[in-house]
C-alpha positions in Angstrom: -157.8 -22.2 32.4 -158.3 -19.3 29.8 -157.1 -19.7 26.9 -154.0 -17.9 25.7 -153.4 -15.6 22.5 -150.6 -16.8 20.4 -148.2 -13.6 20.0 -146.6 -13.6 16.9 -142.9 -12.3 17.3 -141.3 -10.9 14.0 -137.8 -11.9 12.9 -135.3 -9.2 13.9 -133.1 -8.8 10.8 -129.9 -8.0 12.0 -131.5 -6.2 14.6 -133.6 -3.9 13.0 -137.9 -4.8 13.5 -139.1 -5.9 9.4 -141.4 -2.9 8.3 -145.0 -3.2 7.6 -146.0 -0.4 5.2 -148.9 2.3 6.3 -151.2 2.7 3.9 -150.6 4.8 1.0 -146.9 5.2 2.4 -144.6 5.9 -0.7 -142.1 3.0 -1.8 -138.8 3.9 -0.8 -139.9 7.3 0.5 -138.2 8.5 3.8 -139.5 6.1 5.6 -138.4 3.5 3.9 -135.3 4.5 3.0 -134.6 5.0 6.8 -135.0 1.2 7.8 -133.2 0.4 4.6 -129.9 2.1 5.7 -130.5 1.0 9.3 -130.4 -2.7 7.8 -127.3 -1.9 6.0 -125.4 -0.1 8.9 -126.2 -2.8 10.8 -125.4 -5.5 8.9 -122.3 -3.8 7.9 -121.3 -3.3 11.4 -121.3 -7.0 11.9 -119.4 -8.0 9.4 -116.7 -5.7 10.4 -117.1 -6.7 13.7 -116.8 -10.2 13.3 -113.3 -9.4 10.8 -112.1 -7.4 13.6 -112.4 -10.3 16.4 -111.0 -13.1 13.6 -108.0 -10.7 12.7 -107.0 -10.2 16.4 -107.8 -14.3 17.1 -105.4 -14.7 14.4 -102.3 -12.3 15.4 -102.8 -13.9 19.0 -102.7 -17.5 17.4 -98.9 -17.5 16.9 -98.6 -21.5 18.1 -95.5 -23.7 17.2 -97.4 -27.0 16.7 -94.7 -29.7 16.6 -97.1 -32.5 15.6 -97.5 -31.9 11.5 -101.2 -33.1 11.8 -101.8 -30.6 14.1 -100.3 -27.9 12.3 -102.2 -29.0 9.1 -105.4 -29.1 10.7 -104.4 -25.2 12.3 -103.6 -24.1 8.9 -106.8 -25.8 7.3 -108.8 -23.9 9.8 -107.5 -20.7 9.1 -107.6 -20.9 5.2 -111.2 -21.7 5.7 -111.9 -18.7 8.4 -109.6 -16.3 5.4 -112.2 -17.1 2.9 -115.3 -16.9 5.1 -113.5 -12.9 5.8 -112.7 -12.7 2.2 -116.5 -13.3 1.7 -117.5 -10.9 4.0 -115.1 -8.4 2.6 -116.7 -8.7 -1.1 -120.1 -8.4 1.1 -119.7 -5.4 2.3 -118.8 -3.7 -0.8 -122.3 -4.6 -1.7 -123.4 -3.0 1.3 -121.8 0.1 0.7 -122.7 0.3 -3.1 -126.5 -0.7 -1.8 -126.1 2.7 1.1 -124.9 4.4 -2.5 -127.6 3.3 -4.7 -130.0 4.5 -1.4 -128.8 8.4 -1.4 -128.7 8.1 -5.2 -132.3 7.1 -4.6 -131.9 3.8 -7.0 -132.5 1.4 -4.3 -135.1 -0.6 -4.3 -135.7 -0.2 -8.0 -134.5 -3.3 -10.4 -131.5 -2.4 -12.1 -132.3 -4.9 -15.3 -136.0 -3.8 -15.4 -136.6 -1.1 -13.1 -139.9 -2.1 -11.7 -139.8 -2.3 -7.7 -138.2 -5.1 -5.7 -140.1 -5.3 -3.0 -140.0 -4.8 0.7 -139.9 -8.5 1.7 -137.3 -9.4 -0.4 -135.1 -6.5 0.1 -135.5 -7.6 3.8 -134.7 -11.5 3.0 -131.7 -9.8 1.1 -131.1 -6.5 1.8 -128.5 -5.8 -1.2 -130.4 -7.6 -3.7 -130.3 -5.5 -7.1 -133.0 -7.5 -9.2 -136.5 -7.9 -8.9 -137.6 -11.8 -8.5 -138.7 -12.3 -12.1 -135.5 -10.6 -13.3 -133.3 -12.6 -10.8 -134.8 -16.0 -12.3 -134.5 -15.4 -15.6 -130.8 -14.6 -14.5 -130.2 -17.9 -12.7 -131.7 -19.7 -15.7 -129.4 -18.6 -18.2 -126.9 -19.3 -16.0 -127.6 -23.1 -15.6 -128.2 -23.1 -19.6 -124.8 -21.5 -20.1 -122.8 -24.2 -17.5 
């Protein structure tokens, strides 16, 4: 039996293949900047997507539950589904002001420090405005100040 290569698959993320730099390829040059906004747009159109489909579940949902566990249990649901959209909502303002910061050509770039985020972790967290060392230092004073 001959042996078989492993074949590594890549995480999609949200669709979109991660990037692997060329050598000497410039950090948030077009390149860059390209799979950046396809991310976003596409991560974006997801979200809207899936508030589109939970607004129109919700407007179809008009049922007159006569049991009142049944009704709480209804209503419980859809608070919880609200603030999962109301998530999303506040999520895609950080999209749009991340496509902003991306034809401002600030993306990428920490905003406390200014020294480069990184391609990995703008691809773990595509709207993420702080550099890893930055970001800790944040979450520390945080906990101190709690």
């Amino acid at each position: 039996m001959a042996a078989t290569k492993k074949k590594i698959v890549d995480e999609l993320i949200h669709g979109i293949k991660p990037h692997r730099p060329k050598r000497g390829e410039p950090y948030m040059g077009d390149v860059q900047s390209a799979h950046f906004r396809d991310i976003l747009n596409a991560w974006k159109q997801e979200l809207i997507e899936d508030i589109e489909k939970t607004m129109s579940v919700m407007q179809d949902e008009n049922i007159s539950l006569p049991d009142p566990n049944d009704r709480a249990s209804l209503e419980t649901d859809r608070s919880l589904e609200l603030r999962t959209r109301d998530r999303e909502r506040k999520l895609i303002k950080k999209i749009n002001d991340s496509l902003s910061d991306l034809e401002k050509g600030d993306y990428g770039y920490c905003v406390d420090c200014g020294v480069e985020i990184g391609i990995k972790r703008l691809e773990a967290r595509p709207t993420a405005s702080l550099c890893i060392d930055c970001k800790s230092l944040s979450e520390i004073r945080e906990r101190q100040s709690a």
